[in-house]
TIPARO-494268 format. One line per 5 residues: number of its first residue (from 1); their letters; for each residue x, z, y of N, C-alpha, C. Coordinates in steps of 0.2 Angstrom, whole numbers. Atoms other than C-alpha are relative to their C-alpha. Example, Ala and Ser with C-alpha at 12.3 -4.5 7.8 and 13.67 -1.06 7.14 Angstrom:
! residues 2
1 = as = 4/0/-6/62/39/-22/4/0/6 ~ -4/-1/-6/68/36/-5/-4/3/5
END
This chain:
! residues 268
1 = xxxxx = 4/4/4/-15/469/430/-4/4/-5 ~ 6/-6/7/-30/476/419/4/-5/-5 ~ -5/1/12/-24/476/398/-7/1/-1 ~ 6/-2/5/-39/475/388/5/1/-8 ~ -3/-2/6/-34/483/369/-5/-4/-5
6 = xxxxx = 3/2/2/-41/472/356/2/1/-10 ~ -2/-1/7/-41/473/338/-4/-8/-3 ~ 5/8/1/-42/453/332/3/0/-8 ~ -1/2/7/-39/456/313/2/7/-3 ~ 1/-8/6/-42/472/299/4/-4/-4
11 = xxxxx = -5/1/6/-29/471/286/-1/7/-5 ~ -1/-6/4/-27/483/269/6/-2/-2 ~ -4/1/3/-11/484/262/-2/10/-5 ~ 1/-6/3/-10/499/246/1/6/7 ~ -1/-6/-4/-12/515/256/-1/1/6
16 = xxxxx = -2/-1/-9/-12/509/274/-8/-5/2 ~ 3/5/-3/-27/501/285/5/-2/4 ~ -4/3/-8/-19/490/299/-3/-4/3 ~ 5/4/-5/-26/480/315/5/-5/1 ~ -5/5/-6/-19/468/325/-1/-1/6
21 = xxxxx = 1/-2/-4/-18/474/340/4/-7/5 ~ -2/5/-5/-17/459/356/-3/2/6 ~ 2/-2/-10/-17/462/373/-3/-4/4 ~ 3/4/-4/-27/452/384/-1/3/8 ~ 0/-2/-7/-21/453/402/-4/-3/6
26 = xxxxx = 3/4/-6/-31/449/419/6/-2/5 ~ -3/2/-4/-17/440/427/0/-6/8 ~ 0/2/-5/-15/430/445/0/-7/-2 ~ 1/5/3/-13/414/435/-6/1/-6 ~ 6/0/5/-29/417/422/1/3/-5
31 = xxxxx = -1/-6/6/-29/427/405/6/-2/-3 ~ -6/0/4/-13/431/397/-2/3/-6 ~ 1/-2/5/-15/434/377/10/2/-3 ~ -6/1/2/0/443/370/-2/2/-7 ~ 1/2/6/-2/438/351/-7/-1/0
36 = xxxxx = 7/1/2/-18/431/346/-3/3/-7 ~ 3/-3/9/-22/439/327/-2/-9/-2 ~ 4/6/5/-31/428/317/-7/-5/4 ~ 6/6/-7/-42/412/325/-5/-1/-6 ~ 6/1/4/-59/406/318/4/-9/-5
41 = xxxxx = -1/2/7/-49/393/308/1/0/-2 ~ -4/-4/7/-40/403/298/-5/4/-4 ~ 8/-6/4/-60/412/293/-3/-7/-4 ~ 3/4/1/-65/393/292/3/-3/-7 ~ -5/2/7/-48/388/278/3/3/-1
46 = xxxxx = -6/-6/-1/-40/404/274/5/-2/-5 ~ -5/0/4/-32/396/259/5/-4/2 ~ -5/6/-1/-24/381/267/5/6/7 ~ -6/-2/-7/-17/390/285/1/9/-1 ~ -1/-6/1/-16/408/278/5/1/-8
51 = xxxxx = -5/1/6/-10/405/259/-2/6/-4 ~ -1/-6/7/-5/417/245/-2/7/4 ~ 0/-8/-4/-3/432/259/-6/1/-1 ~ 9/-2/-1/-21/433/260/-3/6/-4 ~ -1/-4/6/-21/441/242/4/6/0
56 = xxxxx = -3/-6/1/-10/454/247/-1/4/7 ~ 2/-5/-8/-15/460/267/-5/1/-3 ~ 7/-1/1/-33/456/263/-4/1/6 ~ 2/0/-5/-38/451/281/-8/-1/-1 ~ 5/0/4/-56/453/281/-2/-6/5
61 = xxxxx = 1/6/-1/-57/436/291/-8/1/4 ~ 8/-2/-2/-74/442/302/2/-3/5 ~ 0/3/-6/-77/432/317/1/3/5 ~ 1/-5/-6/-81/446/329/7/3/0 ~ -5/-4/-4/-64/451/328/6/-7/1
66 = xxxxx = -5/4/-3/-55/434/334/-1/2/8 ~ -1/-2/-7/-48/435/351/-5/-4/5 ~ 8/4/-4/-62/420/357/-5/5/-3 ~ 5/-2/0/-75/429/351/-1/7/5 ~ 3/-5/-5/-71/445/361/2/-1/6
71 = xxxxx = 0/1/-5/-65/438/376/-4/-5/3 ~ 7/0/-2/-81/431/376/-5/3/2 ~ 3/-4/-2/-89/446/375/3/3/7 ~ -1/0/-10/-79/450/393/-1/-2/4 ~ 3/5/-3/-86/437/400/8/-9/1
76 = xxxxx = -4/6/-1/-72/425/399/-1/-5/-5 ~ 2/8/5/-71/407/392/8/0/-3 ~ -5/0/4/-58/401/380/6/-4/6 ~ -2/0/-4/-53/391/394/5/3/8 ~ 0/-5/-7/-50/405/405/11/3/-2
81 = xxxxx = -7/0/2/-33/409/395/5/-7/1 ~ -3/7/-2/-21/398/403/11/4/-3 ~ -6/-5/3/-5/410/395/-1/2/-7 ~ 0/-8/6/-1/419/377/9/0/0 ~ -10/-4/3/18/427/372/-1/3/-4
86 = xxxxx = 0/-2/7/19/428/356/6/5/-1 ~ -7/-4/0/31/442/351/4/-6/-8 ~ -4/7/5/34/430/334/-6/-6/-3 ~ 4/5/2/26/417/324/-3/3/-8 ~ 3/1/6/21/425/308/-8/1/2
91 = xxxxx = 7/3/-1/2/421/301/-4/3/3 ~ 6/-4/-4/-8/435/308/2/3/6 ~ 0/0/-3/0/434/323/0/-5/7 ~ 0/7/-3/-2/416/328/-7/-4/-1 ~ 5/4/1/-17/411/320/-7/-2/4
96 = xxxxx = 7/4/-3/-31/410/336/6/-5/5 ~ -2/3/-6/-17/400/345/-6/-7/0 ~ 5/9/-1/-29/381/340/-7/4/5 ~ 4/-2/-4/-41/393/349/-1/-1/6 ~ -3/1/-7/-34/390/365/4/-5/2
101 = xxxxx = -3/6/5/-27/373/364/0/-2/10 ~ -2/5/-5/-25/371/384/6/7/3 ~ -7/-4/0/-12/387/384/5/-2/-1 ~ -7/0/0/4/387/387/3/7/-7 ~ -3/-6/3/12/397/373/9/0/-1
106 = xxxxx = -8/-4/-3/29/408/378/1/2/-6 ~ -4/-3/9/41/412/362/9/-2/4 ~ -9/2/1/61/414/363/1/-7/-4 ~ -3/5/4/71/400/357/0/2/-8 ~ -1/1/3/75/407/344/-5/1/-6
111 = xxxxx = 5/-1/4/60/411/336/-6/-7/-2 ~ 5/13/0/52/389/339/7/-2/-6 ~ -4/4/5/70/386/329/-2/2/-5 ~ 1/-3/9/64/398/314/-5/-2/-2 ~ 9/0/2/45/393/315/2/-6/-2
116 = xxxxx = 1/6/-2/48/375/318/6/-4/-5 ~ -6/2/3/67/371/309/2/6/-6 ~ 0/-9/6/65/387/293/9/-4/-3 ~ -5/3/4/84/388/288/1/5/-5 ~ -1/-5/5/82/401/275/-6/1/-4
121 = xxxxx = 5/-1/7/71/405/259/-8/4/4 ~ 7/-4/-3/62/418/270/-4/-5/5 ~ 2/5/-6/59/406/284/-5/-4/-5 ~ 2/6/4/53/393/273/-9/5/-3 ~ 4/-2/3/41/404/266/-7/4/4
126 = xxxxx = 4/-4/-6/34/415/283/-5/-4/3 ~ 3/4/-4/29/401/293/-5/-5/-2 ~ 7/4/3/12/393/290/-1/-8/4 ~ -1/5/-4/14/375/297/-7/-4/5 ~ 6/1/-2/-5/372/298/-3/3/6
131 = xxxxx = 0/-4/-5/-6/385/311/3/-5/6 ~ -4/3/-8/4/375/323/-1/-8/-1 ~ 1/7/0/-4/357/317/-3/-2/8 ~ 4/2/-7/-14/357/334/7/-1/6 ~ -7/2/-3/6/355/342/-5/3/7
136 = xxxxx = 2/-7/-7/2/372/357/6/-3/2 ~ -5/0/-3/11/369/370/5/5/1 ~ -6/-7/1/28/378/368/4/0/8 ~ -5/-1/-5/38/387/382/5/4/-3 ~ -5/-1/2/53/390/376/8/6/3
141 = xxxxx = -4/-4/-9/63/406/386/6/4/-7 ~ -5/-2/3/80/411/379/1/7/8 ~ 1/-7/-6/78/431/387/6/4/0 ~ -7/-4/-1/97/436/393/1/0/8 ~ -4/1/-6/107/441/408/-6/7/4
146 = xxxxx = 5/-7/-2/93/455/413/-1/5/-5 ~ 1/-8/3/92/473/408/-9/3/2 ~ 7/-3/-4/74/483/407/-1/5/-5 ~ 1/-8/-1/74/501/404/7/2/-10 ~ -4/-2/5/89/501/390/0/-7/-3
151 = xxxxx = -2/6/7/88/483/381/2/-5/4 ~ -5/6/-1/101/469/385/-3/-6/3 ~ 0/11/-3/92/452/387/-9/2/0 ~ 7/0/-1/74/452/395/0/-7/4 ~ 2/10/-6/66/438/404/-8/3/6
156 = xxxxx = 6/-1/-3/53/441/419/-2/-7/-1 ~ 6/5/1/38/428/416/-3/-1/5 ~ 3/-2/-6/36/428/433/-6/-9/1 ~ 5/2/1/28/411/430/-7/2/1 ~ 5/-4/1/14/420/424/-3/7/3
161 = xxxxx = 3/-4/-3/12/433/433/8/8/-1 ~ -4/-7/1/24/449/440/1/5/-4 ~ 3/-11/4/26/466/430/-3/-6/-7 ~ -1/2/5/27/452/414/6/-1/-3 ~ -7/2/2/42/454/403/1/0/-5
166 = xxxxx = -1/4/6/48/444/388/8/4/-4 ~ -6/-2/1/62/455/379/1/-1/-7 ~ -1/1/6/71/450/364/3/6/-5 ~ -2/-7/5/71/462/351/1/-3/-9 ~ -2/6/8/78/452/332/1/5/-5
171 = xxxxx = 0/-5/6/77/459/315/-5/-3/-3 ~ 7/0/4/60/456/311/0/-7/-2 ~ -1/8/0/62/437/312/5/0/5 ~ -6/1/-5/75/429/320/-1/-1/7 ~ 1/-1/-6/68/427/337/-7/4/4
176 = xxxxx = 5/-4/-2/57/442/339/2/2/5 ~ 0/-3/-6/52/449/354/-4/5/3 ~ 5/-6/-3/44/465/364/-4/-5/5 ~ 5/2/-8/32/461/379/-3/7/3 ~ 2/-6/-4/32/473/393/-6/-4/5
181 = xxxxx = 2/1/-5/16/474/406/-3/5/3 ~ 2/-3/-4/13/479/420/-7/4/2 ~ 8/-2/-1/-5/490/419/-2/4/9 ~ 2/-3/-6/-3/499/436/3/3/2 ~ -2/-7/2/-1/517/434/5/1/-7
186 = xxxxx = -3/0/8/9/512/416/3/-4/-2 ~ -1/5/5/17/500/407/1/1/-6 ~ 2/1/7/13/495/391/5/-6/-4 ~ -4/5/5/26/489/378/-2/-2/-5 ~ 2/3/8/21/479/365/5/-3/-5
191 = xxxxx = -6/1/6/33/479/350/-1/-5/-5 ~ 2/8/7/25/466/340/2/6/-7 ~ -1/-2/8/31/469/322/9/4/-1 ~ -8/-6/-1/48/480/329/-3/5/-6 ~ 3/-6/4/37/493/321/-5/-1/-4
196 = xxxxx = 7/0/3/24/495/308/-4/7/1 ~ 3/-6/3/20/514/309/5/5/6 ~ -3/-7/-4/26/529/323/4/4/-3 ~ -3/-4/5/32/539/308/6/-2/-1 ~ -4/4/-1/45/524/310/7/4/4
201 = xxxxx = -5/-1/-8/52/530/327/2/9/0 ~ -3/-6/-2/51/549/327/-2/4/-8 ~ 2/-5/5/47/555/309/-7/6/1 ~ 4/-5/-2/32/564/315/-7/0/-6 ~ 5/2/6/19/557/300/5/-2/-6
206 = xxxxx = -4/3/6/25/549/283/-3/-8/1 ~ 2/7/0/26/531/282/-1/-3/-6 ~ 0/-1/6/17/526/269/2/-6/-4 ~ -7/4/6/27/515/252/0/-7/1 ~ 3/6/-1/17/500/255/5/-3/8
211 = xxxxx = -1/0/-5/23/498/273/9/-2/1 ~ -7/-2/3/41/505/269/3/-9/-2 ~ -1/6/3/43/491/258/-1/-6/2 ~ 0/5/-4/36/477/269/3/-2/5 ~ -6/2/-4/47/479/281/6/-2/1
216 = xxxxx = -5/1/3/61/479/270/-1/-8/-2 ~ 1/7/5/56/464/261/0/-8/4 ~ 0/4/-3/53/454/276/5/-2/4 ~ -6/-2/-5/67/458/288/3/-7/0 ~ -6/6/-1/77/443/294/5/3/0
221 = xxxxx = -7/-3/2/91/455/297/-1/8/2 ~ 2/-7/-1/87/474/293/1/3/5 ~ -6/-6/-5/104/480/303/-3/-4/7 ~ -1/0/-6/98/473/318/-8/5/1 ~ 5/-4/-1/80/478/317/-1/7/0
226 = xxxxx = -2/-8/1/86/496/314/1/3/6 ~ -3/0/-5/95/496/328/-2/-2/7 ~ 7/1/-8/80/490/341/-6/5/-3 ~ 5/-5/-1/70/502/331/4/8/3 ~ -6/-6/-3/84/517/338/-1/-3/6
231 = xxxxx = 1/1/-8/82/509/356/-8/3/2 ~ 9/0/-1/61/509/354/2/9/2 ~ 2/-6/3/63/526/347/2/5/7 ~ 2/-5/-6/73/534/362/-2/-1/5 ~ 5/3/-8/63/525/375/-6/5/-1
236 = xxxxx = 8/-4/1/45/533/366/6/9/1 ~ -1/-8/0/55/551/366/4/1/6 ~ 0/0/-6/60/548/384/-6/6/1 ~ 7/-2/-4/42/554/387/-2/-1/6 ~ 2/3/-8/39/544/402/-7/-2/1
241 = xxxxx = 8/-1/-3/23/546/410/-2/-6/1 ~ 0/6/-3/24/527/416/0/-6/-4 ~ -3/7/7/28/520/396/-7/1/-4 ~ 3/1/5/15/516/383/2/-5/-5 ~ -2/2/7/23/511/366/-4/-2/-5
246 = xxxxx = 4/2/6/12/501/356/3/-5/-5 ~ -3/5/5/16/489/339/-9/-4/-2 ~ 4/6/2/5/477/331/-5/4/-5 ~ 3/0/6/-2/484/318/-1/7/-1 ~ 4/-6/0/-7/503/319/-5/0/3
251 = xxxxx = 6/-1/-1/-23/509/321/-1/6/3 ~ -2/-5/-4/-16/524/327/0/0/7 ~ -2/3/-6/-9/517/343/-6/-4/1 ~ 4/5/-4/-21/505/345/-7/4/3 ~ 7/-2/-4/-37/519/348/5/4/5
256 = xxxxx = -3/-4/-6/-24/531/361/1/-7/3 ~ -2/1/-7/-20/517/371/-8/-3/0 ~ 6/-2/-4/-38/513/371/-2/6/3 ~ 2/-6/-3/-43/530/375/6/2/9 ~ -3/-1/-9/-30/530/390/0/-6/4
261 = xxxxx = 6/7/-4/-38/513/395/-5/5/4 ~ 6/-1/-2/-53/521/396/0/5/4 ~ 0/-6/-6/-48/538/406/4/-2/6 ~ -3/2/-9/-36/528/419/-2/-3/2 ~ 1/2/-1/-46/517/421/3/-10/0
266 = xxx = -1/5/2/-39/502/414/-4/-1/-7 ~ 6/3/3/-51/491/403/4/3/-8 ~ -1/-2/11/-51/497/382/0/-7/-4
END
């Protein structure tokens, strides 16, 4: 399957730039999006479908970086995406779903009962409800009883196409999830908000206060996301030739797995 690398939303928090990194697959069923960023009508009413947060990421809300707008620019129509897999439902990471309003959208269970039925302070507060007034088609997949490369409960998407795998990975919200795919020569994991920063997984930079702090603050349940970022971590220090480890929100990650787009031949 060709990945195209997309960055559908610039964020500033104190100290840190961040993207929002969504994958858009050419799959045998039509374009698969895994996370959408931000959609043009959250540029259109940033106050009603985005909120207070706004004031504190500081999305610069540009049109040219909505996931319709550049998968316009590839020649594709909105249309043409007939799949996305969210890894969760917070706002900058749901908000082109009205973009695509004839998709099917993939989420664990238990991440539709947090978005959809919030039973905690945090819940009630993460979940943006206008986001999902346009009622997206949900597909609902509870990801157990399969193993894939070290993590307990995966789910193949085979719906949607081969070499698609929905795995649950909880902490960050209560039904977060990775997305593995299949690029060729490589797969490509998408960590959602597992991770904010590499510095995360192997100490190798400083993670900076702001970031630290948001992780913590937001956590649905720290002790597990700790403990799916120790599974991430020996997967990326495997150093498997055949893995590419990406999150949501580095700007780091998201130009190397462009630049190894662009040298293996898979689309940037």
């Amino acid at each position: 399957m060709r990945v195209h690398h997309l960055d559908c939303g610039t964020m500033r928090l104190p100290g840190a730039r961040l993207v929002c990194h969504v994958l858009a697959v050419e799959t045998r069923t039509g374009l698969l999006l895994v996370d959408t960023g931000y959609g043009t009508r959250d540029i259109a009413e940033p106050g009603r479908r985005i909120g207070a947060m706004r004031h504190l990421v500081r999305p610069a809300l540009d049109p040219r970086e909505t996931a319709l707008h550049q998968i316009t620019e590839l020649g594709f129509r909105a249309e043409d995406v007939t799949h996305i897999v969210a890894t969760h439902f917070d706002l900058d990471h749901i908000g082109g779903l009205a973009d695509f309003p004839g998709a099917r959208v993939h989420v664990t269970a238990a991440e539709a009962r947090g978005a959809l039925s919030p039973a905690t302070f945090l819940e009630r507060g993460r979940y943006r409800r206008p986001q999902l007034a346009h009622r997206p088609r949900l597909v609902e997949h509870e990801p157990t009883g399969e193993r894939w490369r070290g993590f307990a409960a995966a789910r193949q998407l085979t719906e949607i196409d081969d070499g698609v795998v929905l795995l649950s990975v909880p902490g960050h919200t209560r039904g977060h999830a990775a997305v593995a795919i299949d690029a060729g020569d490589h797969w490509v994991l998408h960590c959602g908000d597992a991770f904010y920063h590499p510095g995360t997984l192997d100490g190798s930079s400083p993670v900076p206060w702001a970031l630290r702090a948001q992780e913590r603050l937001v956590a649905h349940d720290i002790a597990a996301l700790r403990a799916n970022q120790a599974r991430i971590a020996a997967l990326r220090a495997s150093d498997a030739q055949d893995l590419m480890v990406v999150c949501s929100h580095d700007p780091g990650l998201l130009a190397a797995a462009r630049a190894r787009a662009a040298g293996g031949g898979e689309a940037a």
